[in-house]
N, C-alpha and C positions, 0 to 999 in steps of 0.2 A: 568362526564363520558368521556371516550376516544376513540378518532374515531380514526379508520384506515383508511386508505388510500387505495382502489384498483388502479393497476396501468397495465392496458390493458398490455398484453405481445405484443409486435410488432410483426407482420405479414408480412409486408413487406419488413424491414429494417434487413439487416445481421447483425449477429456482427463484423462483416469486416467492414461495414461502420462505424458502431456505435464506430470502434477505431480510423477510420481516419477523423472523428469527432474533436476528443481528435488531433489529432496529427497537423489537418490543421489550430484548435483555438490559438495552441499555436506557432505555425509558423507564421499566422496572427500578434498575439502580437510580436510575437520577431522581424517582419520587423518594423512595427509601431514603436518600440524601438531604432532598431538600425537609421531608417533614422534619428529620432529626434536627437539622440544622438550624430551621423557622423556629423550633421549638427550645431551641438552643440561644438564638437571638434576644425572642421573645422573655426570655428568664435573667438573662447576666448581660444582654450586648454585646456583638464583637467589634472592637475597636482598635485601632492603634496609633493612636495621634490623631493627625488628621487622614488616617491612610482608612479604606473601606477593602472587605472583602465581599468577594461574587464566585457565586456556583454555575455552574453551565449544563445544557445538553446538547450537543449537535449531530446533527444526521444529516446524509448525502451521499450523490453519489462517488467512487473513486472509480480511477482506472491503474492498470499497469504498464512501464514501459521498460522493456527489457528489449533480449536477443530475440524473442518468440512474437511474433504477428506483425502489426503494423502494416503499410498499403503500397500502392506501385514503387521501382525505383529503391534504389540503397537505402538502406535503414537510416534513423537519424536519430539525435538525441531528442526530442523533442514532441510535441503534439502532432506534429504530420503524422507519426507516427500511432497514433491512439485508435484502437478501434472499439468503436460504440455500442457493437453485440456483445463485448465482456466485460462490462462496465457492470459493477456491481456497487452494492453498499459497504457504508462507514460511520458505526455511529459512538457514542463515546460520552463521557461526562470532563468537564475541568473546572480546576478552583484556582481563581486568580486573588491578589492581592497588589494594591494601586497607594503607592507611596504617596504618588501625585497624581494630581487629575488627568496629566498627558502621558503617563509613563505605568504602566503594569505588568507584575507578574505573576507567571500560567504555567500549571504544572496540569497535566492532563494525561487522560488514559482513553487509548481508543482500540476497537476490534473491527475487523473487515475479512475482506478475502480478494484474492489478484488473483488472475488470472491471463494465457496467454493462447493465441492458436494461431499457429500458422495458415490451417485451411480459411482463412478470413482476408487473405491478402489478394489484391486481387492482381495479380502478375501474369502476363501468359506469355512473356519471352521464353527461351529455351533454358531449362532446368541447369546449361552447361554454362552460363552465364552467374556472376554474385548476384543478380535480380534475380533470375528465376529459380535459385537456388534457396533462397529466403521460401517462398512457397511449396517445393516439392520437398525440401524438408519436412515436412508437414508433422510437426511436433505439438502436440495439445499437453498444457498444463493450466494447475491451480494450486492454489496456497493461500488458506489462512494468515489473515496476520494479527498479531497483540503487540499494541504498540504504545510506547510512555515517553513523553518529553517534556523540556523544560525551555520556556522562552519568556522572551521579550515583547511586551507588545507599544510602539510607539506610536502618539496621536497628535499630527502635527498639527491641526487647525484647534486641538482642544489648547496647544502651546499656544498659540497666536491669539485665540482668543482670551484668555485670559489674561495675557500678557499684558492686551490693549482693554483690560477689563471690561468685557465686554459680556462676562457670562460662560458656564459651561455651554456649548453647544449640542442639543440632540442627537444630529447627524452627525455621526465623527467618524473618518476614512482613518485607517491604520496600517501600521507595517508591523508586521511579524515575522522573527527570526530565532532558533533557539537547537538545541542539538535533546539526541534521547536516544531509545535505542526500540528495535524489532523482533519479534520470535516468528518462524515463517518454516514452514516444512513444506517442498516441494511436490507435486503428486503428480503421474502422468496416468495417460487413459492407455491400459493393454486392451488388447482383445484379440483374445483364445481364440484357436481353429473354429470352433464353434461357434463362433460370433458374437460368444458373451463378453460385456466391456466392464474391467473395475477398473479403479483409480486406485495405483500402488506407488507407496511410499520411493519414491528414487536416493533420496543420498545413500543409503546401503547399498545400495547396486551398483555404485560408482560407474555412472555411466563414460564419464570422461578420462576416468581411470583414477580417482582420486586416492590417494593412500594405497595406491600398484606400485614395488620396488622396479616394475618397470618403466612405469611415466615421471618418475623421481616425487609427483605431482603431492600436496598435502591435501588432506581432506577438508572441508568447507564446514564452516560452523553455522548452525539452523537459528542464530543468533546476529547482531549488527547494529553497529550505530546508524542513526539518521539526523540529518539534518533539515529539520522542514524551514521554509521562508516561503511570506505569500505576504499577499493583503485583504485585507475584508472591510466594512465601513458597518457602524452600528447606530442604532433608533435609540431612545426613551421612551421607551412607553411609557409606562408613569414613572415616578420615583423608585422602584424597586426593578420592576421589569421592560427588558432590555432584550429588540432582536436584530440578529447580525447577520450577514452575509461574506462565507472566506473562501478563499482560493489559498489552498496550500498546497505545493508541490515538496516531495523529501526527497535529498539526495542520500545516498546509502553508500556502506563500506563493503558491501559484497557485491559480485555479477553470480552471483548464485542462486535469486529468488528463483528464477525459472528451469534452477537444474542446466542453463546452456554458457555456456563459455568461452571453450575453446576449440580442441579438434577435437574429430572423431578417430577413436583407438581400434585398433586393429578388435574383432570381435573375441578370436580365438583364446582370447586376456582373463574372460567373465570365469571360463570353468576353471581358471588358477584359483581363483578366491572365492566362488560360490558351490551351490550347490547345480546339478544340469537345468532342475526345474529352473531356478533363478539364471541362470546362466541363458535361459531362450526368452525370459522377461526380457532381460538388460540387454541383451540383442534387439529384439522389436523396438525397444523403448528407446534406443539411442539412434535405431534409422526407421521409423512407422511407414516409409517413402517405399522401400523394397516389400510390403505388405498390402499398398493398394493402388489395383487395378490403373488408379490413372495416372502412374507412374511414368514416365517415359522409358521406353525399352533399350536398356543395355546403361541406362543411369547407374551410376557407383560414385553414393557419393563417399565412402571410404577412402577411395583415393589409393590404396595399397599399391607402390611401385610393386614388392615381392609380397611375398607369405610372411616373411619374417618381420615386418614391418612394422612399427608399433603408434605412432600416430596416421594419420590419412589427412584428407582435406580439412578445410575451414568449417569447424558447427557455428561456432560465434563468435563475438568481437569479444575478450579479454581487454582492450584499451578504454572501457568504458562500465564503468557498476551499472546497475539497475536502478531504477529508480521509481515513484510514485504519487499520483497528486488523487488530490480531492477537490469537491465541493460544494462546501457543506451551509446547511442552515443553523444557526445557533438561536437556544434559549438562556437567558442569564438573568441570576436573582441575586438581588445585594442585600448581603446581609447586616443585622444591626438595628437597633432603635436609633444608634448614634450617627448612624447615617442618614436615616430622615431628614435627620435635621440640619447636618450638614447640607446636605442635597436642596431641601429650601432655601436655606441661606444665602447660596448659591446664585437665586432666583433664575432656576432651569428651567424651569417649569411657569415659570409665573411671564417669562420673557425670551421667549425662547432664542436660540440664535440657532441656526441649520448648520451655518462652516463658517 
């Protein structure tokens, strides 16, 4: 049998804090990093030919785009789709290594949190409609995420430039592309007769019927690849320190981050496999719409032709993953005595070229 998890809604903690949480853990790590590292430099140099390595921090903000929220009109894959009030943070450390001036690679580790809510959408066609359906769904979720990838960073004018020997250039615009993977556990907001709200773990509950011998369906893994690709453009500050500006969007191998997918299953399914307590969560928690007031009366979004029935209507697009961007501010330190000097040689600094 499958336990859920209740998980008290916090009381006294803002989500203000709860992001600069995220943002001061991973500042903590990247000092701890960098002294070790400076100290590491500083003793032996790191070097490898003419290739240099660099540490990073970056922070910003991300958003989510899935089955859950987004604004008037059909869903879309896209930023039409993005809504501004669940926009949270993402912050993270990475260590690149730059064979050549124009070409680098970036292994990095990042933690955030996504989020989705349908009461955010602002639709007021009839609930009987796929537009007004998106909204009286009215399904709130959130999920942590830890995320690690591996990319490519390319810099075409640092090519150009050198080519026509003209100097590293300061200002370098890049492309970024690279695959990694995600850990994400979905959470939705119950609230008891009583009116108390926590946030309970959903893949146990199988809302959509996941791993039911009656929806044939398999159960979804709280894990995924991602493929991020974006661009960002980066400064020199001096010879070591370097700040950058990226847009990175990740396409993903699940439609599962927000727990929505497919259809909605008949309810009568939950007390085969749970316990009753759980059994009236994962009822609430798969239609929130029949529990408030501003419901439209006589809505079923279930859909059940009979009683026996075992799918119902459309909860969400299955032809389409989820997916996730950011955008983020970067700090970066290059490490090495060997690089110094490289780097003057260079004459970056003494001459600068912008692009």
């Amino acid at each position: 049998m499958s336990h859920n998890i209740l998980i008290p809604k916090p009381k006294n903690q803002s989500a203000r804090s709860m992001k600069n949480c995220v943002f001061l853990s991973a500042l903590y790590t990247f000092s701890l990093l960098f002294i070790g590292a400076t100290n590491a430099a500083a003793q032996v140099g790191l070097s490898a030919g003419d290739g240099r390595f660099e540490i990073g921090l970056n922070v910003g903000p991300m958003n989510f785009l899935g089955d859950l929220g987004g604004n008037k009109g059909k869903g879309t894959y896209g930023p039409k789709d993005n809504n501004i009030p669940v926009t949270n943070m993402i912050a993270g450390i990475s260590a690149s290594y730059y064979p050549k001036e124009w070409i680098g690679i970036r292994l990095a580790g990042n933690i955030g949190k996504m989020q989705g809510d349908d009461r955010l959408i602002r639709q007021k066609t009839p609930a009987d409609t796929w537009e007004g359906s998106r909204k009286y769904r009215n399904i709130t979720f959130q999920s942590p995420l830890y995320e690690g990838y591996l990319a490519l960073e390319f810099y075409p004018t640092a090519a150009i430039s050198l080519g026509n020997d003209w100097g590293l250039p300061r200002f370098r615009p890049y492309l970024i592309g690279g695959v990694g993977f995600f850990k994400f556990n979905p959470q939705g907001l119950y609230k008891d007769p009583q009116g108390n709200e926590t946030w309970v773990d959903l893949k146990p509950l199988r809302i959509e019927g996941q791993g039911m011998r009656e929806t044939g369906l398999p159960e979804y893994k709280l894990t995924s690849w991602c493929a991020p690709v974006g661009v960002g453009i980066k400064y020199d500050i001096t010879e070591r320190l370097t700040f950058g500006i990226e847009l990175i969007h990740r396409f993903t191998g699940t439609d599962y981050i927000d727990d929505v997918s497919r259809q909605y299953i008949n309810p009568a399914l939950y007390s085969n496999y749970m316990s009753p307590s759980q059994a009236t969560i994962a009822t609430y928690l798969s239609n929130p719409s029949d529990f408030y007031p501003s419901s439209i009366p006589g809505y079923t979004p279930y859909g059940l032709r009979n009683p026996n029935d075992v799918f119902g209507k459309k909860r969400g697009n299955p032809n389409r993953n989820d997916s996730y961007f950011s955008s983020t501010f970067r700090l970066t330190w290059k490490i090495g005595d060997v690089y110094a000097d490289w780097f003057r040689n260079k004459n970056s600094m003494k001459c600068p070229q912008y692009f």
